[in-house]
C-alpha positions in Angstrom: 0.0 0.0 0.0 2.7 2.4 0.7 4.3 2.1 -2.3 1.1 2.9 -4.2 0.6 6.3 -1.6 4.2 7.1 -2.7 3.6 6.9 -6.3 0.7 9.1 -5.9 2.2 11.7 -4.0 5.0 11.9 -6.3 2.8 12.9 -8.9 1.4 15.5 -7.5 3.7 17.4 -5.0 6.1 19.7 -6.4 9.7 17.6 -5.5 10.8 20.0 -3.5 11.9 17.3 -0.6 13.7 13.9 -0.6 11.4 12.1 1.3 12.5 8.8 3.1 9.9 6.2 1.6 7.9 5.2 3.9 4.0 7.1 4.8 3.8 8.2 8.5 -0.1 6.9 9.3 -0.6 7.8 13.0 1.6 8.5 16.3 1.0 7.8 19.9 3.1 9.1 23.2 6.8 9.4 21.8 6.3 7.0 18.4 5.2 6.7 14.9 3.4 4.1 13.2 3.6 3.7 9.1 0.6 3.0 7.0 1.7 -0.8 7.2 1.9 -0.9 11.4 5.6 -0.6 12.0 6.3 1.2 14.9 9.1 4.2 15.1 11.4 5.7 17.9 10.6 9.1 17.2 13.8 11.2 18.2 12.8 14.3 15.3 9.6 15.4 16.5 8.7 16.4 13.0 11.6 19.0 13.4 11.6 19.8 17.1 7.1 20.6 16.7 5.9 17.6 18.8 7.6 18.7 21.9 4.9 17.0 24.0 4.9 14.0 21.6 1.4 12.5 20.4 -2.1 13.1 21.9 -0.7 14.7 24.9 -3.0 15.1 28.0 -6.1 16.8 26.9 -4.6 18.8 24.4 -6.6 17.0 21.3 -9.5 17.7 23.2 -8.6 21.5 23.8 -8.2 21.4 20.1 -11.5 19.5 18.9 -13.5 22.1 21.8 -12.2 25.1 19.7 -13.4 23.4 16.2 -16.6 23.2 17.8 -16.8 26.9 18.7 -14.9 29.0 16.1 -11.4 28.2 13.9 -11.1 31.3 12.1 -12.7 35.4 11.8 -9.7 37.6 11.2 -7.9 40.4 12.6 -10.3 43.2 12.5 -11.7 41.6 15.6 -11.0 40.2 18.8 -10.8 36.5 19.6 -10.5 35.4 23.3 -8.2 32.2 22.9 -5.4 34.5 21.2 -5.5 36.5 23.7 -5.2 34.6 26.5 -2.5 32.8 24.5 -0.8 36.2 23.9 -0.7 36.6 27.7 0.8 34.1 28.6 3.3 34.0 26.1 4.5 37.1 27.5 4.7 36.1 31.0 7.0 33.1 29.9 9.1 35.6 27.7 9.1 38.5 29.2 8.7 40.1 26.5 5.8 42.7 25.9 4.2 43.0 22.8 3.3 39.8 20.3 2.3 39.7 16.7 1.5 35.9 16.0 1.8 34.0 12.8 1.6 31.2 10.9 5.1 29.8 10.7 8.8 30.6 12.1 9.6 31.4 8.5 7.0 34.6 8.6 8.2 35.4 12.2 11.4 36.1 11.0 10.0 38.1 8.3 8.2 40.4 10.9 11.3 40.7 12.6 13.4 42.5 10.2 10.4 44.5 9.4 10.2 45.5 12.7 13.8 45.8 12.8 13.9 48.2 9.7 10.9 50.5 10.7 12.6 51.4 14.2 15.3 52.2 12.4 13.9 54.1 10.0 11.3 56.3 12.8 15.1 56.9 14.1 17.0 58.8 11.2 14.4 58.0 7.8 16.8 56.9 6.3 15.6 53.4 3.6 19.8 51.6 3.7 20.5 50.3 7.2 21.4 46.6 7.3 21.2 43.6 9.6 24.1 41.2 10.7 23.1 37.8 10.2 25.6 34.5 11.4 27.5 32.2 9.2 26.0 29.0 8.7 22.7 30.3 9.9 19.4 29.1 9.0 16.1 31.4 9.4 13.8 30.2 6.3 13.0 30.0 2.9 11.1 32.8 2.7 13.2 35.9 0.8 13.4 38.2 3.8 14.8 35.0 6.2 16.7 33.6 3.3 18.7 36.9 2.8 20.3 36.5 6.8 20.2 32.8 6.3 24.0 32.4 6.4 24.5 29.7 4.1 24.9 30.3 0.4 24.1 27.4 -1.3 20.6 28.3 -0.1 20.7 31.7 -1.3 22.5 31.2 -4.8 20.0 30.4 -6.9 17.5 33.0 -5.5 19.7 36.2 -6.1 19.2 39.1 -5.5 17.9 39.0 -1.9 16.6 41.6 0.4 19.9 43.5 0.4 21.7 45.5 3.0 22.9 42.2 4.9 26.2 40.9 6.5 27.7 37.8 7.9 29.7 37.6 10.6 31.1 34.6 12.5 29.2 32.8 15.7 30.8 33.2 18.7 33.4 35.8 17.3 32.1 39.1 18.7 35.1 40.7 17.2 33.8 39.4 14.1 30.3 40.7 14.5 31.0 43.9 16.4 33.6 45.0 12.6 30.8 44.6 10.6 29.3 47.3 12.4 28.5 50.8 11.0 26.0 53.9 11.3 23.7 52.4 8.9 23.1 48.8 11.3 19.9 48.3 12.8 20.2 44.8 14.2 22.0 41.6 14.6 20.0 38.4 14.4 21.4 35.2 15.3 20.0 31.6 16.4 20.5 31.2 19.8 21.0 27.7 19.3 22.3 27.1 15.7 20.5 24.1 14.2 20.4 23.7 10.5 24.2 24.9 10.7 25.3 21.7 12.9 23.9 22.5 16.3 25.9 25.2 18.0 24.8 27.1 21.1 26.0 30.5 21.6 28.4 30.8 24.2 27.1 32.9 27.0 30.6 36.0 26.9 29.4 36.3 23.0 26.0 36.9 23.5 26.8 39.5 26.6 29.3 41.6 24.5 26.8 41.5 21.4 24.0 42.3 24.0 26.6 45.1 25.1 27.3 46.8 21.8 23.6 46.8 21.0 23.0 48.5 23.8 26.0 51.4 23.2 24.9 51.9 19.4 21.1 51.1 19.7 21.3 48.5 17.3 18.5 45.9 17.9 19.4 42.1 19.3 16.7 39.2 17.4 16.9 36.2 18.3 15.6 33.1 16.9 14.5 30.5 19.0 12.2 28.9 16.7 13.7 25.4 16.9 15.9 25.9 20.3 13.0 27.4 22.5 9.5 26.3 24.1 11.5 24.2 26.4 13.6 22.0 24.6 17.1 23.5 25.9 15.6 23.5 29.8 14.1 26.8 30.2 11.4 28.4 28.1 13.7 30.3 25.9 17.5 29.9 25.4 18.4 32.9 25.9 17.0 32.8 29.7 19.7 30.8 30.9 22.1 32.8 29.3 20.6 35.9 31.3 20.5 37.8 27.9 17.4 39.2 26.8 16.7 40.2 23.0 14.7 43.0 22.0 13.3 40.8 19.6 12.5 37.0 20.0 10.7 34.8 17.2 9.3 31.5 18.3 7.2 28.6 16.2 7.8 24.9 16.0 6.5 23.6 19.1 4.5 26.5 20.5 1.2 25.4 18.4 2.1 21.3 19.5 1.7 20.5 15.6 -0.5 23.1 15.0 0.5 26.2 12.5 2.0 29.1 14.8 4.7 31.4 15.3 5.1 34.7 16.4 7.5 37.7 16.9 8.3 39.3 19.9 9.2 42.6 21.1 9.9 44.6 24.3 8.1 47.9 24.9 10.4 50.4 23.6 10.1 48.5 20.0 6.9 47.8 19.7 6.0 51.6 20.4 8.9 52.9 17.6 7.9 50.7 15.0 4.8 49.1 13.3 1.9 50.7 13.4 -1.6 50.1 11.9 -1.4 49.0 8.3 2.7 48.1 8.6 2.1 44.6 8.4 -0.9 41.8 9.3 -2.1 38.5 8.1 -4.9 36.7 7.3 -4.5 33.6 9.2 -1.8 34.5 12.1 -3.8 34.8 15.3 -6.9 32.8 15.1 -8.6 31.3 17.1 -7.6 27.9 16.7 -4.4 28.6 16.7 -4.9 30.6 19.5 -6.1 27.9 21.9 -3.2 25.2 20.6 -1.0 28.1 22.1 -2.6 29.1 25.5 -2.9 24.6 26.2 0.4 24.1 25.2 1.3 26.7 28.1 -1.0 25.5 30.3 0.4 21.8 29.7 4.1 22.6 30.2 3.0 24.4 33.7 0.8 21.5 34.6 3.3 18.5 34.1 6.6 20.3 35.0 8.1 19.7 31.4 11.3 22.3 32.1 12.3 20.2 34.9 11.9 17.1 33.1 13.7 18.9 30.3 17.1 19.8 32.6 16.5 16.2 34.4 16.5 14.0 30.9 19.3 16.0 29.5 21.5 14.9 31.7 21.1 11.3 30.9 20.7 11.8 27.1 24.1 13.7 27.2 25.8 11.1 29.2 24.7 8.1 26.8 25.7 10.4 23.3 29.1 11.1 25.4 29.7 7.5 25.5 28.6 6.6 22.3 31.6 9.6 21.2 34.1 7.3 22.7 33.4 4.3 21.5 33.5 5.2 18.4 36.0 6.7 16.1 33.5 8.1 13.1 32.0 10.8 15.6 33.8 13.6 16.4 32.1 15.6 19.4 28.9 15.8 21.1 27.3 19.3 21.0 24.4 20.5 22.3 22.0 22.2 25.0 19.3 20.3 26.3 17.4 18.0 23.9 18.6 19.6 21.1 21.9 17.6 20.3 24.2 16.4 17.9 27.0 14.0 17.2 29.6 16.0 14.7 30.9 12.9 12.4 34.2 12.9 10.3 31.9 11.3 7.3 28.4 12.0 6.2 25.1 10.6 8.0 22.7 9.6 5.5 23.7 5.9 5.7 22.9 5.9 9.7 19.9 8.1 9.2 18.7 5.5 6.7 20.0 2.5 8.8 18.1 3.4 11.4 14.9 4.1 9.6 14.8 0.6 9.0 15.2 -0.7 12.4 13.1 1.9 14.1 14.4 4.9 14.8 13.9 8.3 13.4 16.6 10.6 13.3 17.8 13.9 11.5 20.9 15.7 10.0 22.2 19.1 10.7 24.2 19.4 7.9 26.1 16.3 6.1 27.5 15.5 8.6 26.1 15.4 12.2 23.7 13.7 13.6 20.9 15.5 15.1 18.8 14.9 18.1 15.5 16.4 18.6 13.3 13.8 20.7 9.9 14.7 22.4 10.3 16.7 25.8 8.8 14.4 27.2 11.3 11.3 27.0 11.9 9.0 29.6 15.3 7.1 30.3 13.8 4.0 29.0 13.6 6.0 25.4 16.9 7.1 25.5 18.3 3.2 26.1 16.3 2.3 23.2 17.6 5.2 21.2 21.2 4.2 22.0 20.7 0.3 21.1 19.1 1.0 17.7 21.7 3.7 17.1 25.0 1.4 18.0 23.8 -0.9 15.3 24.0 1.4 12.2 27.5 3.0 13.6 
């Protein structure tokens, strides 16, 4: 049967993905089934979304309740379930003013809008630019793929938004020379993923944060795939003690539903967009709304943070002895449960290898192997992880 689905698809989706051939059918706690019944160790979480795994406490409920009531009017009016959502996003940010969409791709996008309208109230002046991170990865969208930091993504879709330089993670020297009159804001992934999984050291971040500050140049940062939990606190950048002016989130803030949203303190949000700057049809509504404001309640509820910091431990103990008994990996790197294993030789073969004993994994870049499991893991997982793993090494 899954062959048949397969063909299907392939004739009618624009091949814009290799896809691993096999059709995903249903998933339960912390593992996929395929249309045929085999059962998956799922350590990708669809790309860091199901942070909670699958049906969750009553969050299916939460979500069928809403359907039942209202899924979408638009943003001339209120809704009550974005709202609440919006509140308590802010309490776990501490941030002050959100503007939700539909995907981390588009909160990026209202970022350097944001970004370039502050700016602009500031001196009117249409040139400033943005430093964006080497090896950085913010979308496919034009606006995020102009401070992605990795050019073979950007090659073919020349010319971007313009006005944007690269500077090196952790190298504040680096960052702080690309500086001129006409910068507006660095943006940089708290956690790199896409680029091979590497946090930003906590002196970096400080002196960026402290150059901002002197220059009033704005500090984004993306913590689409590195926050809602999955390094320990709510937000990278927490435990680090430095806080951006802007913040996007996504992934696992809707629990597999459709939702991002940018971030802002006070002083942006009241010297930049206005009324008629920027909106959306879809970002905000009321289903989305109430996927947001559950998730929250959910992580309160069940103590997932502390689960997060207690799991980590053992999941980084298990990858650092899988390092050194074996020559092909490199390093372990990582916060939380977002980790990799940094190989000397490309992963696809494991990836694949593992696939067909079970296990779901994903790459971040050629060569590393990335880990991105449910929050809500349990030891037991992990051993299983490592057994399926050691077999395709």
């Amino acid at each position: 049967m899954m062959k048949e689905v397969i063909a299907e698809a392939e004739a009618a989706l624009l091949h814009t993905y290799d896809r691993y051939q096999i059709v995903l059918e249903r998933g339960e706690g912390v593992y996929l089934y395929d249309l045929e019944g085999k059962k998956y160790l799922d350590f990708a979480s669809g790309i860091g979304v199901f942070a909670l795994g699958y049906h969750y406490g009553d969050f299916d409920d939460t979500l069928k309740g809403q359907i039942d009531k209202l899924l979408h009017t638009s943003n001339y009016y209120y809704n009550r379930p974005a709202m609440e959502a919006a509140g308590k996003l802010k309490r776990i940010s501490g941030m002050d003013r959100v503007f939700f969409t539909n995907s981390g791709a588009e909160a990026v996008e209202g970022a350097i809008k944001t970004a370039r309208k502050y700016a602009y109230l500031k001196d009117g002046r249409t040139d400033h630019e943005i430093i964006a991170m080497e090896h950085s990865f913010h979308g496919r969208t034009m606006g995020a793929l102009s401070v992605t930091g990795t050019p073979k993504y950007r090659e073919a879709f020349e010319p971007m938004i313009g006005h944007i330089r690269f500077a090196g993670m952790n190298d504040p020297d680096s960052v702080i020379a690309q500086m001129n009159d006409r910068t507006c804001a660095v943006i940089l992934e708290t956690v790199q993923g896409e680029g091979g999984i590497y946090p930003a050291e906590k002196a970096f971040l400080q002196e960026i944060r402290r150059v901002c500050d002197e220059r009033d140049i704005l500090l984004i940062l993306d913590e689409i795939q590195c926050g809602m939990g999955r390094t320990g606190s709510y937000f990278a950048w927490q435990a680090l003690g430095v806080k951006p002016d802007i913040m996007t989130t996504a992934k696992a803030l809707g629990g597999g539903v459709p939702v991002g949203a940018f971030l802002m303190t006070e002083a942006v949000g009241a010297h930049s967009l206005e009324a008629g700057d920027h909106g959306t049809t879809y970002g905000g509504n009321p289903f989305a709304g109430a996927a947001v404001s559950r998730m929250i309640d959910l992580y309160e509820e069940n103590h997932i943070l502390e689960h997060v910091r207690e799991i980590t431990v053992y999941l980084e103990q298990k990858l650092d002895e899988l390092v050194g008994r074996h020559d092909r990996i490199r390093q372990r790197r990582g916060s939380g449960l977002m980790q990799g294993l940094a190989c000397d030789e490309p992963v696809g073969d494991v990836i694949a290898k593992a696939l067909e004993r079970g296990l779901i994994l994903i790459n971040a870049g050629p060569s590393v192997l990335r880990f991105l499991p449910p929050l809500v893991i349990e030891r037991k997982h992990v051993d299983e992880m490592v057994e399926i793993l050691e077999e395709c090494l």
